[in-house]
Residue, then its C-alpha position, 0 to 999 in steps of 0.5 A: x341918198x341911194x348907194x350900197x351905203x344905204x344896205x351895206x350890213x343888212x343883208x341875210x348874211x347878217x340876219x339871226x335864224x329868228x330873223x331870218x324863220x320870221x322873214x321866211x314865213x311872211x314870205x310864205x304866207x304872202x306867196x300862199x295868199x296869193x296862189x289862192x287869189x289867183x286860183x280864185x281867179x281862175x275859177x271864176x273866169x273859167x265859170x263865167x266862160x261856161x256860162x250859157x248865153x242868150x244873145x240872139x245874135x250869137x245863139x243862133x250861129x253857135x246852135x247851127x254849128x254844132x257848138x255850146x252856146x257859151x260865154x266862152x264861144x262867143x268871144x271866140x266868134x267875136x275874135x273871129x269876127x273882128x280877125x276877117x274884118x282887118x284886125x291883126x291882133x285879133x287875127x293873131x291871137x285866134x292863129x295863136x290858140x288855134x295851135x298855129x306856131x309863129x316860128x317857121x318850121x326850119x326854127x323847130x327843126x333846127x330846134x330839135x337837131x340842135x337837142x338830138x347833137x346835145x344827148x349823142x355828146x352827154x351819151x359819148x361822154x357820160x357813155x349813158x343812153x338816156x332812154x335804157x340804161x337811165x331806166x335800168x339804173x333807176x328801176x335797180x335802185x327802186x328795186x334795192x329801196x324796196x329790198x331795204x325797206x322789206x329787210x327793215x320791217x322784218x328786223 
């Protein structure tokens, strides 16, 4: 029967640093697994995008435009195609990754007003100007660092 009797005691909190290493490390070796499945999955498909085709309905069309005759161009074409003949998810998805926005230009500016009021408030309270003084701090304390480091090796 489901209920917070089920895992009551069995938490993290309630886990040994032998445990807890050992749940931790499947964790990562899991997480590496797949990061290089996906990365392998990226490879293949971006190779397979690249790849020259020889279909004599598209060749032609890509050649005379001035565009590589690949896999890639062709699905795009294809997309192209089927957005002028009605289709609106074809249609959207070549306004999409033509880096055409969906959200009207008021949203953005909003968006960009709305950031704009957020750093004058952190500089009236911080009285910190992100874009100097930030910097300044930062390069002096790069610049102790150094002398530090420099001091130390000599000792």
């Amino acid at each position: 029967m489901p209920g917070y009797e089920n895992i009551k005691n069995k938490g993290f909190d309630h886990r040994t640093t032998d445990e807890l290493r050992e749940i931790t490390s499947k964790g990562g070796k899991a997480s590496g697994k797949t990061r290089r499945r996906k990365a392998d999955f990226r490879k293949t498909l971006n190779m397979l995008l690249t790849t020259e085709i020889e279909n004599n309905d598209y060749k032609p069309i890509l050649e005379a435009l001035g565009v590589e005759s690949t896999l890639e161009s062709a699905m795009l074409m294809s997309m192209i195609k089927a957005a002028l003949a009605g289709n609106v998810k074809a249609a959207y998805f070549v306004a999409q990754y033509a880096g055409q926005s969906d959200k009207p230009d008021e949203d953005i500016n909003n968006r960009e007003a709305d950031t704009e009021l957020k750093r004058a408030r952190k500089q009236a309270v911080t009285g910190e100007n992100e874009t100097e003084e930030a910097l300044e701090k930062l390069d002096n304390i790069l610049k102790e660092m150094r002398d530090n480091a420099a001091k130390q090796e000599t000792e």
